[in-house]
N, C-alpha and C positions, 0 to 999 in steps of 0.2 A: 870318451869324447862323443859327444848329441853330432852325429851329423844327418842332416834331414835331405840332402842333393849331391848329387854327384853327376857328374859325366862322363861317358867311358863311348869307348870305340868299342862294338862287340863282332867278331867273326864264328860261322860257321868253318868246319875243315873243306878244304878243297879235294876229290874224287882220286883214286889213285887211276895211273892210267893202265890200263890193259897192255899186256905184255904178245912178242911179237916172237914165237918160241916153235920150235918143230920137234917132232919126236923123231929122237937119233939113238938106236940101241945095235947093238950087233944081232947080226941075222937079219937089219926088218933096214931094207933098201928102199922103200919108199912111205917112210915115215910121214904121217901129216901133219896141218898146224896145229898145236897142244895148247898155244897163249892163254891162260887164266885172264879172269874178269879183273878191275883192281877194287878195290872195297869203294865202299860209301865213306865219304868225310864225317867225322863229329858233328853233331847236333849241340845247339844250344839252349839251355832251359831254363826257366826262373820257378824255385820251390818257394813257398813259404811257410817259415817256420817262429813260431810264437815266442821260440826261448833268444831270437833275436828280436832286438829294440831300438834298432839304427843302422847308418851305411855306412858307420865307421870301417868295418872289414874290406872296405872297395874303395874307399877316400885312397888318393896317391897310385891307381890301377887307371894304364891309361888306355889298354887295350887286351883285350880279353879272346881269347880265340881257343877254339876247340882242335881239336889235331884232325891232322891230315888223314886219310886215307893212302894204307900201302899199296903200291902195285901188283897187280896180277907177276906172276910166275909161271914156268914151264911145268909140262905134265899137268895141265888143265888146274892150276893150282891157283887158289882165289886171295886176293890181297884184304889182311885184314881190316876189319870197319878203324874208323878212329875214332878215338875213346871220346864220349860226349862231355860236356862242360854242366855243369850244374850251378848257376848263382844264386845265393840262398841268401832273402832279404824277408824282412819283418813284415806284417800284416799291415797293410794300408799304402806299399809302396804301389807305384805306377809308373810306367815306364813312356815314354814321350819321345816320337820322333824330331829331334831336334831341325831337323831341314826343312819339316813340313809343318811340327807343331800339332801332330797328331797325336792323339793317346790310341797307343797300340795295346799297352794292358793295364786291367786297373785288379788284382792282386790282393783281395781282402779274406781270403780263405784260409784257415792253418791245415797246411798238408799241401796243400795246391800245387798241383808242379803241372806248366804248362810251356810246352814245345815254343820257342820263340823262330828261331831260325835253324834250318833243315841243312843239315851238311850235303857237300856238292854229289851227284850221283857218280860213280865208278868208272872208269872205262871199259870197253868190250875188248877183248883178246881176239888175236885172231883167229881163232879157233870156231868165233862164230861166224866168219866172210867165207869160206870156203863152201866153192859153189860146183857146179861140173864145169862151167868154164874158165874157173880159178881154181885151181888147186893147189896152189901154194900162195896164200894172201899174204902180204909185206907188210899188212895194214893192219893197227891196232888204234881203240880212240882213247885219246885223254880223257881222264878226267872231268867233270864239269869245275867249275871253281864255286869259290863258299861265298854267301851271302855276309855283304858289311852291312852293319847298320851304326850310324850317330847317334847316341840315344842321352836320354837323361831323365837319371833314376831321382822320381821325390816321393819322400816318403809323409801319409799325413795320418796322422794318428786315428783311431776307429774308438769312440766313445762313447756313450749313453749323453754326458751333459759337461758341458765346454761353462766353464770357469773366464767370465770377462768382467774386466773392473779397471781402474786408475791404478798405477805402482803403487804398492803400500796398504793397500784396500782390505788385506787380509785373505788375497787369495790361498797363499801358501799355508799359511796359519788353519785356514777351513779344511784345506784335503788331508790334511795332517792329523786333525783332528777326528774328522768321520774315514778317515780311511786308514790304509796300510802303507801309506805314501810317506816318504821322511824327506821332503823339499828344503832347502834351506832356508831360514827363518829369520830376519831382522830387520829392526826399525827402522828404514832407510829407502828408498824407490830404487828398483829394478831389481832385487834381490834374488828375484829368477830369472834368470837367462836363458834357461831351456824350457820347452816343457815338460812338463810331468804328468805321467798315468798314476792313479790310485784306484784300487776296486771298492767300493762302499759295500758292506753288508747289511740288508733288507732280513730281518728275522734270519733263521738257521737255513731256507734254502734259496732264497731271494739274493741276488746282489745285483751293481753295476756298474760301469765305467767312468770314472769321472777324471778330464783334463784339465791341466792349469797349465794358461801359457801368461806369458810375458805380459806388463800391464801395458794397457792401451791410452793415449794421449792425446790431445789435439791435434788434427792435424795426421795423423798415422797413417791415414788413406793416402796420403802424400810422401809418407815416404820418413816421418819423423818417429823414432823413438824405435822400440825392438817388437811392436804388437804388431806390424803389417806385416813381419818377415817369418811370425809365426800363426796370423790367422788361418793360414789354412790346415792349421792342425785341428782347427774346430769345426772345419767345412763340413766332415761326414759326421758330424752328431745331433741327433734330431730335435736336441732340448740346450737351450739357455739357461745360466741362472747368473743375474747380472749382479756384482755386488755393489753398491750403495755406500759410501763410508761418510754416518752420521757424523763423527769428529774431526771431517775434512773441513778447511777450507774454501772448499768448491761447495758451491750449495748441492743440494740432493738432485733437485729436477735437472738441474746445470750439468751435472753428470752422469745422468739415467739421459738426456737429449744428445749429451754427446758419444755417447758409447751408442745409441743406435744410428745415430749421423753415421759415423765413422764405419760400422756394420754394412751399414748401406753402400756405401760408397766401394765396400773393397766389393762388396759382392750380393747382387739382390737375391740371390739363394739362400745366405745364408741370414740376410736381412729377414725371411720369411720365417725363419723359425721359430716354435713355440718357447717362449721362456716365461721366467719367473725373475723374481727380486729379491735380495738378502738386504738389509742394512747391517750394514756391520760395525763393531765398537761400539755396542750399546755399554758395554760395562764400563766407560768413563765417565758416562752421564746418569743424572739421575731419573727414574721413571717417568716422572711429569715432563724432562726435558725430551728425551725419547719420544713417548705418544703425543708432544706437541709438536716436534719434527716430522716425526711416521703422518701426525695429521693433516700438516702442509704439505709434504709432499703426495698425500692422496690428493688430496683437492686438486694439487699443481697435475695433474692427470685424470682428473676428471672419474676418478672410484670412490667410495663410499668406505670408511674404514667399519670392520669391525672387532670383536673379540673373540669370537667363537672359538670353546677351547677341543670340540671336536674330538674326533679319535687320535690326533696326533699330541695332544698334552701342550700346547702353547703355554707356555708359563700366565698365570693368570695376572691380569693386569697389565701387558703388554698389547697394542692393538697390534691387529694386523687387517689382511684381506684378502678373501677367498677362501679362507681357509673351512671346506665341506666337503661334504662325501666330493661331490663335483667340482671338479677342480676349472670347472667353466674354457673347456678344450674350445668349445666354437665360438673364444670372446672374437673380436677382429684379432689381429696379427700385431698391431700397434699397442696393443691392451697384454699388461703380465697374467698369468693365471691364478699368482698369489704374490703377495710381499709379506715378508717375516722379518719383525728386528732379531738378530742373532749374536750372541757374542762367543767367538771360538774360545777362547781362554779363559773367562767364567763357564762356559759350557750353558748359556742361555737359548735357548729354543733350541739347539744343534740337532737334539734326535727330534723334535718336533721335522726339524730340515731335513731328514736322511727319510723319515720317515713318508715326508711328502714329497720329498723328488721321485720316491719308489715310485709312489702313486702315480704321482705325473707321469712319468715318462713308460712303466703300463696304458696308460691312457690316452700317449699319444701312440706308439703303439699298434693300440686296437685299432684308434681313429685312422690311421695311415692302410691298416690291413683291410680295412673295411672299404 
């Protein structure tokens, strides 16, 4: 089961208390105070680990708590620590104080294990009070107590390029195709329910990340349909690639306008990112129908088609745009970097598209590093 949120009660162990002990042995009459310290409580930690890919293992856990610290003992004897708690959650979770609404960690590391909350400190025995004007102290201290926290764990996927388009559009059909992803596949709107990771391979040492969430619809920034409940799985990827579906219904521009409306509205962060364009289902149409669509819809955004079949192999005959060594990073933000008609299941420009998202998303990349 995909679960992307959870909520959980998390405690540290509360401090054992130091103990109130005297040494009593034969022959020794005036034995003094011997009270051991009581240990340190549990600590709390969050690792992450890459071979998880969800918070299903924590979904139904309402409260989490690390054990106690034992009490100090006689004959200066120390109460043992309490065993530390360890939550092991997938790459890209973050953890959110729910009272305040603070993000206390953001988690995108494989291995990462980082101290959340510090189990309560020990108590002193009396062994340490004993002074010249006390010589027999009564007095030992508790424990401290463990830190609670309300939290709530979301987890948001970590990818190179976020898959957005209408249900149906052929997102799942794409990652399927250029990746290692096996999403499920049918004619129908909303056919993915979750999202999915796929790795794309760029040549023998080259790959990247590529996400499909849920299709996006009018209106979603409001709360319709399953795309707002999964956009922010595409928050942390630095590249878009919008899909376009030429045998839709909706006109081309009508759906390239609404899929950036809707971008915007959830979130001007991720409204700012550099994307691209696919049309997709060119194999139901015929060529001339294709590059006279691909042609309206440039105009309808103000680019210049052309056909350059470049280092990436565009099928020839097919327009497209941008397609050059420069994949024009510094257009505005409003502007794609390239549009490709593609079709997954004839396998029409597809490695042309694997081959230029490489490109891209190297080249944003640089531009960010720089």
């Amino acid at each position: 089961m995909f679960v992307d949120s959870v909520e959980l009660k998390i405690s540290s162990g509360k401090g054992g208390a130091g103990a109130i002990s005297f040494w009593t042995e034969k022959f020794v009459t005036n034995g003094g105070p011997d009270g051991g310290d009581g240990g340190r409580g549990g600590s709390v930690f969050f690792q992450v680990d890459n071979n998880t890919d969800t918070l299903s293992a924590l979904r139904g856990r309402v409260h989490i708590k690390a054990e106690n610290g034992r009490p100090g003992e006689g004959r200066k004897c120390y109460g043992r620590k309490g065993v530390d708690t360890v939550i092991t959650v997938p790459p890209g979770t973050q953890v959110v104080d729910m009272e305040t609404g603070e993000l206390l960690l953001d988690l995108v590391e494989e291995g990462q294990k980082v101290l959340f909350i510090e189990g309560g400190k020990g108590g002193l025995g009396n062994m340490h009070f004993k002074s010249s004007s006390n010589q027999r102290p009564t007095y030992a201290q508790p424990g401290l107590p463990g830190i609670t926290k309300q939290v709530r764990l979301e987890m948001k996927l970590i990818a190179d390029v976020g898959l957005v388009g209408y249900p149906n559009v052929g997102k799942s059909t794409l990652i399927s195709t250029l990746s290692n992803a096996r999403p499920q596949v049918a004619n129908y709107e909303f056919t993915t329910l979750t999202p999915k990771l796929g790795v794309v391979h760029v040549g023998e040492y080259d790959s990247f990340m590529m996400a499909d969430i849920p299709g996006i619809i009018e209106g979603a920034s409001d709360g319709r349909g399953l795309g707002l409940e999964f956009l922010k799985h595409i928050e942390r990827t630095k590249t878009l690639l919008l899909l376009i579906d030429a045998a839709n219904y909706r006109e081309m521009q009508y759906q390239y306008e609404t899929l950036l409306v809707e971008l915007q509205r959830y979130s001007t962060t991720l409204a700012t990112r550099k994307y691209a364009v696919a049309i997709t289902k060119i194999d139901s149409l015929s060529l001339e129908e294709v590059n006279r669509l691909t042609q309206t819809f440039l105009e309808s955004i103000s680019l210049e088609a052309n056909d350059v079949l470049g280092q990436y192999k565009v099928k020839e005959g097919y327009l497209s745009y941008g397609f050059e060594e420069d994949f024009g990073v510094e257009l505005p933000e409003d502007k794609p970097l390239f549009v490709l008609p593609i079709s997954s299941v004839a396998h029409i420009n597809t490695e042309a598209l694997r081959y230029a998202l490489g490109h891209f998303i190297k080249s944003v990349k640089e531009e960010s590093e720089s």
